[in-house]
C-alpha positions in Angstrom: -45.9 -11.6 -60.2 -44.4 -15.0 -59.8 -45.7 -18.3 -60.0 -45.9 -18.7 -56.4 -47.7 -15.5 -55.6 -50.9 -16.3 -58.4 -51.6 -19.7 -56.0 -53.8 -19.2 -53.5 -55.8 -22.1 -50.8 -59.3 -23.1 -51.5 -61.5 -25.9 -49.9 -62.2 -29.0 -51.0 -65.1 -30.9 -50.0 -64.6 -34.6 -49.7 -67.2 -37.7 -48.7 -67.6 -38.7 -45.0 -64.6 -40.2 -43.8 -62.4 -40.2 -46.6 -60.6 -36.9 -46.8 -57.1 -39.3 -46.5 -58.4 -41.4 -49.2 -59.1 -37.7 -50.9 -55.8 -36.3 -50.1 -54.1 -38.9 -51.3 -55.8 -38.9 -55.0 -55.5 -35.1 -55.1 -51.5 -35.5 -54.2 -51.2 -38.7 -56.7 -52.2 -36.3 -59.2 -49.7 -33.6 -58.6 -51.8 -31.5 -56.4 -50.6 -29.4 -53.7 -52.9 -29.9 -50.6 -52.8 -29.2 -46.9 -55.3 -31.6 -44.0 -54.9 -30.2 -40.8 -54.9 -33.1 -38.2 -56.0 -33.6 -34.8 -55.6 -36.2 -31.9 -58.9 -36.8 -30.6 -60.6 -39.4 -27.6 -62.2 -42.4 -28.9 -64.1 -44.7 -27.0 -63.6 -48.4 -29.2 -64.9 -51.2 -27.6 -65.6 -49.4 -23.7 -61.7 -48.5 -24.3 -60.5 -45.1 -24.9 -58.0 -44.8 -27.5 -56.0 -41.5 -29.3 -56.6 -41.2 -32.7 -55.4 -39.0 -35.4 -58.2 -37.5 -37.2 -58.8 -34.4 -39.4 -59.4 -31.1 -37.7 -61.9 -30.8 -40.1 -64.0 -33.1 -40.9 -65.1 -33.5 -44.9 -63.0 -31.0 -46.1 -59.1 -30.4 -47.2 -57.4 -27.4 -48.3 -56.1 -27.1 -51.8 -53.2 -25.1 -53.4 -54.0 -23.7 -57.1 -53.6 -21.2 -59.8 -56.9 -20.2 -60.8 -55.9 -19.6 -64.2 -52.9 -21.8 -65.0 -54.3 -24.7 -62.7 -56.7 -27.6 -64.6 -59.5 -27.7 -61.8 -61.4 -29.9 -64.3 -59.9 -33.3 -62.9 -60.8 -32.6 -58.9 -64.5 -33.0 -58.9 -63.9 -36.6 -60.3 -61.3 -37.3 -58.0 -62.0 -40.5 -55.9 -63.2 -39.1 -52.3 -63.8 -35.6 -53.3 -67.4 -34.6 -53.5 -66.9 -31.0 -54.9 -65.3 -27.2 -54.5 -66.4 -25.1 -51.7 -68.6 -22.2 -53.3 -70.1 -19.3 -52.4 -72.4 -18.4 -55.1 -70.3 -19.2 -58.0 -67.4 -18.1 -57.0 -64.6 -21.0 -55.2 -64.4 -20.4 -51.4 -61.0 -18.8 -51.4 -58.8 -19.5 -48.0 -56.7 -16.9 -47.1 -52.7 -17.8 -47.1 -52.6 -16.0 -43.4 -55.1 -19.1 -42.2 -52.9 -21.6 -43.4 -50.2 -20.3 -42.3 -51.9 -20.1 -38.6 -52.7 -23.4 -39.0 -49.8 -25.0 -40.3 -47.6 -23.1 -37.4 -49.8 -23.7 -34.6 -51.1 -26.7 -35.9 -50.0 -28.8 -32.4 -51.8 -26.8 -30.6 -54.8 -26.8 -32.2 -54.2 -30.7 -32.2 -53.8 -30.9 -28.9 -56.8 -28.6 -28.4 -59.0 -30.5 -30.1 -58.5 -33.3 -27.9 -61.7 -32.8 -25.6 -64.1 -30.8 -27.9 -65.9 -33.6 -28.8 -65.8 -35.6 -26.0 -68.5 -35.0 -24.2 -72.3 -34.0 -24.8 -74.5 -32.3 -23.0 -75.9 -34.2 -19.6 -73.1 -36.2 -19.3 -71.9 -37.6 -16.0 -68.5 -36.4 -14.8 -66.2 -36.5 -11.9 -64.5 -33.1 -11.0 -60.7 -34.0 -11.1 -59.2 -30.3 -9.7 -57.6 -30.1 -6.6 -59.9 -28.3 -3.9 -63.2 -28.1 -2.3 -64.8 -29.5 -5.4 -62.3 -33.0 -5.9 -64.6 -35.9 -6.6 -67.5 -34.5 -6.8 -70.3 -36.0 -9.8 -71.4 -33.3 -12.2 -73.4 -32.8 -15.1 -71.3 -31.9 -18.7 -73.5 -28.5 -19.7 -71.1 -27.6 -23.0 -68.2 -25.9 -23.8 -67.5 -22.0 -23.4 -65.6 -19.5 -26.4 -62.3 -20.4 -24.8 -62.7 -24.1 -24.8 -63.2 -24.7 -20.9 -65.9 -26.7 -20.0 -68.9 -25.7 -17.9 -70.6 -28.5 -15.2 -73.6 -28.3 -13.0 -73.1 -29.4 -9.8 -75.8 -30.2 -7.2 -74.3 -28.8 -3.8 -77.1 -28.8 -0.8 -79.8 -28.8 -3.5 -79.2 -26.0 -4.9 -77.4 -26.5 -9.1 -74.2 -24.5 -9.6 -72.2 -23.9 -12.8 -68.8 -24.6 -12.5 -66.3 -23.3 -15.2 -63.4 -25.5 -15.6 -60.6 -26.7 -17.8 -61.7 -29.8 -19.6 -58.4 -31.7 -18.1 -60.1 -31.1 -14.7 -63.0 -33.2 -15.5 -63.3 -37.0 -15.9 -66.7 -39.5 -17.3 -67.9 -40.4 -14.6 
């Protein structure tokens, strides 16, 4: 077995906010790590804005040997709260996720944008061409394949619409 083939992905665990500040420590000190990132809509200030933000939130993937490695220094590392554990045992990622990631990692980016974007019983215009164009709905949540679902009021009577979340707009 090579050197290359005893490494596997684990997860990191970092403090709110700071799995840069983490990533960057880890790296300084020669580790191999992997922060998948996403562009998300922020409102700052009543104005929307793209950021870049980490798909996921408080955590970062790290690359090790669980023998050869010295794990010792990455619970002290500035912005890293601990190893991911289940029992005793580090949560071990396996190589085909980051992989996925990694490959399809613009996609997921660009999925991400709307998944947080709105919460339940917000306002919203319906944006898709036809019948329903214009019309005020109420956010309900997102379905399994990221589409949103809206209540609309149409003669009194409260409909579920499924849509894609491009279709929709605050209203």
């Amino acid at each position: 077995m090579d050197e290359k083939d005893s490494k596997n992905w684990w997860l990191v665990s970092t403090k709110p906010q700071k799995e840069e500040y983490a990533e960057n420590n880890l790296n300084n000190q020669g580790y191999e790590t992997y922060r998948p990132l996403a562009k998300r809509l922020r409102k700052r200030r009543g104005v929307e804005k793209t950021v870049i933000e980490s798909l996921f939130p408080r955590y970062i993937f790290i690359h090790l040997d669980q023998l050869n490695d010295n794990w010792a220094p990455i619970r002290s590392t500035f912005g890293v709260t601990g190893i991911i554990r289940f029992g005793n045992k580090p949560a071990k990622v396996p190589d085909r996720v980051i992989e996925i990631l990694k490959r399809e990692g613009d996609l997921l980016a660009e999925k991400a944008i709307d998944l947080d974007r709105y919460k339940q019983g917000d306002a919203v215009i319906v944006d898709q061409e036809g019948a329903f164009k214009g019309m005020e709905g109420i956010f309900q949540q997102y379905d399994a394949e990221q589409r949103t679902i809206v209540l609309l009021n149409i003669l009194h009577t409260e409909t579920r619409l499924t849509l894609s979340p491009a279709d929709i707009s605050a209203a």
